[in-house]
N, C-alpha and C positions, 0 to 999 in steps of 0.2 A: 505293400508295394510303394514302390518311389517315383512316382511317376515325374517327367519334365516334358511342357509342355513345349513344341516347339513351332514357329511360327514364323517363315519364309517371306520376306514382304521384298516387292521389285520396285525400283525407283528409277525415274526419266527423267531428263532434262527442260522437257515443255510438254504441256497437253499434246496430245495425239500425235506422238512419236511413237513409228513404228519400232516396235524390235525385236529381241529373240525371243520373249517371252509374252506368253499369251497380255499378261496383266501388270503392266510400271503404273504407279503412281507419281504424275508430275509434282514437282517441287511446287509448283502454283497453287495445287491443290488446297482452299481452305480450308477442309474436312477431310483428310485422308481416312482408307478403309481404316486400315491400323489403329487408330482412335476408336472405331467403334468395335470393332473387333477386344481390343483389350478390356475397353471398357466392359461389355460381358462377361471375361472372365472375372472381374470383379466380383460377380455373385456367385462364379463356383467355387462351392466349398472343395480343399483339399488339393488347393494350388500352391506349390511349394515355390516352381519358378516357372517362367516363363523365358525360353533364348529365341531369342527374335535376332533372325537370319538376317544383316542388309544386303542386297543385291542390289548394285548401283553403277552403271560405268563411269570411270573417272572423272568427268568432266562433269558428273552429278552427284559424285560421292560424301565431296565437302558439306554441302546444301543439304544432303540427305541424312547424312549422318548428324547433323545439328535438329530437323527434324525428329528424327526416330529419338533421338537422346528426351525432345524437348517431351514427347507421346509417351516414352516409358517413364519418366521420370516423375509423370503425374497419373501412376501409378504402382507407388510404390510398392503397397501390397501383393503383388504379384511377384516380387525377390525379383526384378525386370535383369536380364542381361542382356546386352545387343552383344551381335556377334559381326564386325564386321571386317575392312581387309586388314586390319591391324592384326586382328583376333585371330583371323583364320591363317595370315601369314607362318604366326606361333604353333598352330595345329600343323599346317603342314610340311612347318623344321619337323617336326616330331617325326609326323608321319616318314616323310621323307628320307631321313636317319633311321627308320625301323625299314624300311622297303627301299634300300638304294637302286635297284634294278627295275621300278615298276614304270610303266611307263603311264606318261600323259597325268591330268591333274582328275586325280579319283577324288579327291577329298577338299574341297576350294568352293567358294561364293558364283562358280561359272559352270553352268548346263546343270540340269535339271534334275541328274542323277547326281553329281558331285554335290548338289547342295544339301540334298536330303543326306549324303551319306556325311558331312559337316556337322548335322544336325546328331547324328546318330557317333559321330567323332565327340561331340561336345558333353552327350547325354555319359556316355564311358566316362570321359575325363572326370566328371562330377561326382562318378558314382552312383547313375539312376537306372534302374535295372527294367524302367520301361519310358519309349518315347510315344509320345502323344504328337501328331502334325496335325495342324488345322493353318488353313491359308487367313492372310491377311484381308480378305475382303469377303469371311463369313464372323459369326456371332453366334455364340454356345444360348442357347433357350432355357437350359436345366440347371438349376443348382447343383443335381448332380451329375453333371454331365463327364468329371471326370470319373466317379464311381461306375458309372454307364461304361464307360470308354474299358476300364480296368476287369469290368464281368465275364469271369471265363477265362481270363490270360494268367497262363500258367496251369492249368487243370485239361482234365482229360474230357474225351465225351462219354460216352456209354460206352462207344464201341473205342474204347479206350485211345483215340485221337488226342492228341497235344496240340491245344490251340496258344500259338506264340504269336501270331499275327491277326488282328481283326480291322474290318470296314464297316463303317457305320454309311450313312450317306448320308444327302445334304437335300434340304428341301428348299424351293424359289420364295420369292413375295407372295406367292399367294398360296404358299404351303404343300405345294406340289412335288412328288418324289418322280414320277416318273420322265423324261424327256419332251417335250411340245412337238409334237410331229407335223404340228399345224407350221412351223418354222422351215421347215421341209418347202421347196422348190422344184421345178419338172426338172429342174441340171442335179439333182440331187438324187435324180431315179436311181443310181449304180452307187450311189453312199450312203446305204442306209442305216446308219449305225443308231440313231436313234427310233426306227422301228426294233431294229433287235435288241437294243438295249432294253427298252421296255419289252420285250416277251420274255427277256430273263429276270426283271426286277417285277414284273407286276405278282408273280406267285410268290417271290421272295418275300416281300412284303405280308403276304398273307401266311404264312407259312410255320415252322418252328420258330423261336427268336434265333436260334444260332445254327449256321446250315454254311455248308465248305460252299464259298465264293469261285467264282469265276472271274470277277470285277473288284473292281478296286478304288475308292475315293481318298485319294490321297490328300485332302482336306477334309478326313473324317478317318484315322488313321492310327491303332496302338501297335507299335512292333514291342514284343519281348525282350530282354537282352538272350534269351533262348532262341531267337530265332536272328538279331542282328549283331550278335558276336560271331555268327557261320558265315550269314549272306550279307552281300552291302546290295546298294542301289546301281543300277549299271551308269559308267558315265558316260555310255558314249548312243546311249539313246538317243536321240533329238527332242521327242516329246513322248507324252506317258507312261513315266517313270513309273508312277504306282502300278499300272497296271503289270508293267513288265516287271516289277519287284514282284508279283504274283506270280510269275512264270518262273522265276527266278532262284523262288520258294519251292515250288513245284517240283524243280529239277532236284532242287538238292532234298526234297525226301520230305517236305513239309506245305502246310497251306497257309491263307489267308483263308476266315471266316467270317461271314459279313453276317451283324448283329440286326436285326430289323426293329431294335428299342430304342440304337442310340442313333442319332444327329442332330445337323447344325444344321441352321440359314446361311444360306448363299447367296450375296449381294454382291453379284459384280457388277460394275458400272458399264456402260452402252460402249460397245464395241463394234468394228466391222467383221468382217472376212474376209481379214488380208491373205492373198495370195501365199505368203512365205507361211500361212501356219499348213495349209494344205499340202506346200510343197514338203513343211517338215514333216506332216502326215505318212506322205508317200514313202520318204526314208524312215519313218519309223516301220513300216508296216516289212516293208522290204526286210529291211535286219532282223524284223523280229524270227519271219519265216526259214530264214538266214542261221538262228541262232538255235530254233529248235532243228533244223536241217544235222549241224555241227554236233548239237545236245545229242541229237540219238546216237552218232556214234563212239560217244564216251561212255565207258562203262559204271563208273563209279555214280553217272547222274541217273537220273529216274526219267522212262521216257514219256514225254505229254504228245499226244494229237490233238490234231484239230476235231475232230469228231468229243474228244470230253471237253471242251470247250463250248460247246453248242448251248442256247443259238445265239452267244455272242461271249466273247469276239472268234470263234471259231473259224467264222468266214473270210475272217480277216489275218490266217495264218493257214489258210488254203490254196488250192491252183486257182482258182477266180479272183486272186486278187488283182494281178497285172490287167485284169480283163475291166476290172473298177476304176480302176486308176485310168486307162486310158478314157473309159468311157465318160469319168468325171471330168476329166481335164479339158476334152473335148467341149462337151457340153458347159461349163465355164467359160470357156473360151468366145462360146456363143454368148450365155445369158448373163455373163457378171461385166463391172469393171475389172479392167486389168487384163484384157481380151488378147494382147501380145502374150503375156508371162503365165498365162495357162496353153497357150497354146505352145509355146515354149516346153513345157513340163508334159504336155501328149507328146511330141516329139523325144524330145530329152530325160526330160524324169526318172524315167526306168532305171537305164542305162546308166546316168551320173549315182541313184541313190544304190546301184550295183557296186558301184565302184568306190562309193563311199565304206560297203559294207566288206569291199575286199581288203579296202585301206585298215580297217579296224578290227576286219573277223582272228578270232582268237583272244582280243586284248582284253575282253570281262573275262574269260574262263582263267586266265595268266592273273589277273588282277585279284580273281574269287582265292588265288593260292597264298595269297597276302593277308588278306583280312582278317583270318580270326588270330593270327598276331599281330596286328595292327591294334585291335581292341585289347587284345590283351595285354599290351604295353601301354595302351590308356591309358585301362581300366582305373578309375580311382586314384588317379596320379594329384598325389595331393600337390605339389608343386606346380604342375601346369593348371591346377584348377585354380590355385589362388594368381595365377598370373593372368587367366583368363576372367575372374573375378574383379580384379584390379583393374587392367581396363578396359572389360567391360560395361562394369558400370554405369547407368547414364547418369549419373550424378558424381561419379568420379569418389566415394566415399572410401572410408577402411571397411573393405572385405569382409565375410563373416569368417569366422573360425570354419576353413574345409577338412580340415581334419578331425572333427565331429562335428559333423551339417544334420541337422532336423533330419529323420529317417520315417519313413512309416514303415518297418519291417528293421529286424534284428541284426541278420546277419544281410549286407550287402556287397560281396564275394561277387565276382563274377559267377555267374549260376552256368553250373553246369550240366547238358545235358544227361537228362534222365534225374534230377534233383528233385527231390519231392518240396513243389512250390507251396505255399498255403495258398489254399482256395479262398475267392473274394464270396463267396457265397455256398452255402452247404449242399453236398449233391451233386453228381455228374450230370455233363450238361446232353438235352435232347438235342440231335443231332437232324442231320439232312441223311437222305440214303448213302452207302459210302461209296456207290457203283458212280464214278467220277461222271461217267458219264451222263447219269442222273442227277448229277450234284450241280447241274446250274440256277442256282436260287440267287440275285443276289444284286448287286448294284454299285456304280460309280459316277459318278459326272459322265457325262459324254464328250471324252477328248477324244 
């Protein structure tokens, strides 16, 4: 396999600027995550490249882009490419001339789904028949952590299952996989996502190593080109993309399977609970119910409940959700800062993130009709790759030769499905029960 690693990092203009994303690194920063993050991969064997995503707004982009150049560049060994709006602009002439009709920015350095599907735009262009995501502000522990990430993708299970998508997860500072419930609050009684989180990861953990997922860490993350030459990332999610890439998977006939061998540390820096991530919560959750609403009555997709979802996030694409949301927002309103803008969002929230999802309902399903020729006019496009090599660059050097790039595998085709992949290890793999409904073993962060 060919794996490319790929690594999403957000950039701010000064410490403790809010913004859309959970985690910017300010430009002041004298230690950015990035630094230590790459510096790990240093000791994983079987790292070809590394494209490191900027996400920056403008008026921090100059400053950041000289940073990240300054972080990859002393790290040569990692083949480092940054990807950012220079880079991405060229991606989506591309895109854009293959899909005149699509709407909004699928594939661009903006919202959460558009960047992951950038990452999965850049891995085709190159030629790498599997993407690796891990976030800027964890660190790989394993030598072999890409061989970990790679175990299983592309091979069947017993019960003859294709795993094209796998989730590792991520352990804190003190080596902890499951969620702190100790972090939990009496305004928190109606959002317990991390009680359920842990009743579906603590057996996971004990369990098979490889068992069909419910959850998703998308900073511990292999997609296939089997499975992300069909499906991209949706853009118009608000927040957890990974997870909803699992739903997304689901519909179109396929899973995520969460490995309990492989992951990373997760070192995020001290943050609050700003209001805006909650409110983006509530419009995430809204659409998502929204989307399986729309999903069952297409024929071609595969229909998911909330019931094989269980015990998370099932609850969270149920009739109790609206009954959460007020009940959280309320109580916010009482026990937190920012006592106007929760109180606002029990009022309003519903209602606005309604309205959001009538503004958008349809445009992933329209979008999903694009994709697997979007990839496939990528695919291995030796021209866009040496342009994107060129400057990418963070040393601005001569390119390598992309029209034979280093391969660990033979033929590198767009793989098509039903292709017989070579196995990373001999032997079908043991499996989780396949009753979906019994198939909640498994783990993400808790977004």
């Amino acid at each position: 396999m060919n794996p490319l690693v790929v690594v999403p990092t957000y950039w701010s203009n000064s410490e403790g600027q809010e913004g859309t994303y959970d985690h910017a690194t300010p430009l002041s920063r004298p230690q950015p995550e990035l630094e230590g993050c790459l510096a790990s991969l240093e000791k994983v064997r079987g790292v070809l490249r590394v494209a490191v995503l900027l996400v920056a707004p403008p008026v921090a982009e100059e400053g950041a882009r000289a940073r990240v150049n300054a972080i990859c560049a002393s790290h040569p060994n990692l083949n480092p490419l940054v990807i950012g709006h220079p880079e991405a602009q060229v991606v989506r002439g591309c895109v854009s001339a293959m899909s005149p009709g699509m709407v909004g920015e699928t594939v661009s350095l903006r919202g959460y789904g558009a960047i992951r599907n950038m990452g999965l735009a850049v891995g085709a262009a190159l030629g790498h028949d599997v993407v690796v995501f891990i976030d800027d502000d964890e660190v790989a522990l394993d030598p072999d952590f890409l061989v970990q990430a790679c175990y299983g993708l592309g091979s069947l299970t017993r019960q003859n299952l294709p795993i094209y998508a796998k989730s590792g997860y991520f352990i804190d500072r003190n080596g902890a996989a499951l969620a702190d419930e100790k972090k939990n609050r009496w305004y928190d009684h109606w959002w317990p996502k991390r009680q359920e989180f842990n009743a579906w990861m603590a057996p996971a953990l004990q369990g098979v190593r490889i068992s069909r997922s419910n959850v998703c860490c998308g900073g511990c993350m292999a997609v296939h080109a089997e499975a992300f030459s069909r499906v991209p990332f949706d853009p118009w999610i608000t927040r957890g993309e990974d997870l909803d890439y699992l739903f997304d998977l689901r519909l179109n006939g396929m899973d995520v399977w969460f490995d309990n061998e492989w992951h990373i540390r997760h070192l995020p820096p001290p943050s609050a609970r700003p209001v805006g991530r909650f409110q983006q919560d509530v419009y995430r959750w809204v659409y998502e119910t929204h989307k399986f609403e729309v999903a069952a009555k297409r024929e071609e997709l595969r229909r998911v409940t909330a019931s094989s979802l269980e015990p998370y996030p099932g609850e969270w694409i149920g009739p109790d959700l609206r009954h959460r949301i007020r009940r959280t927002a309320l109580a916010r309103a009482i026990g937190c800062e920012g006592h106007g803008d929760y109180l606002r969002i029990f009022r309003r929230g519903i209602p606005e993130a309604e309205r959001y999802v009538q503004e958008t309902s349809g445009n992933y399903l329209a979008f999903l009709t694009y994709w697997q020729r979007l990839i496939e006019g990528l695919w291995d496009d030796a021209g866009l790759a040496r342009q994107l090599l060129s400057m990418g660059s963070p040393r601005r050097v001569v390119p390598v030769d992309v029209e034979k790039p280093v391969r660990m595998s033979t033929d590198m085709r767009l793989p098509k499905l039903g292709m017989d992949v070579p196995q990373v290890w001999p032997g079908p793999v043991t499996e989780a029960p396949t009753d979906p409904s019994a198939a909640g073993q498994a783990g993400e962060g808790v977004r």
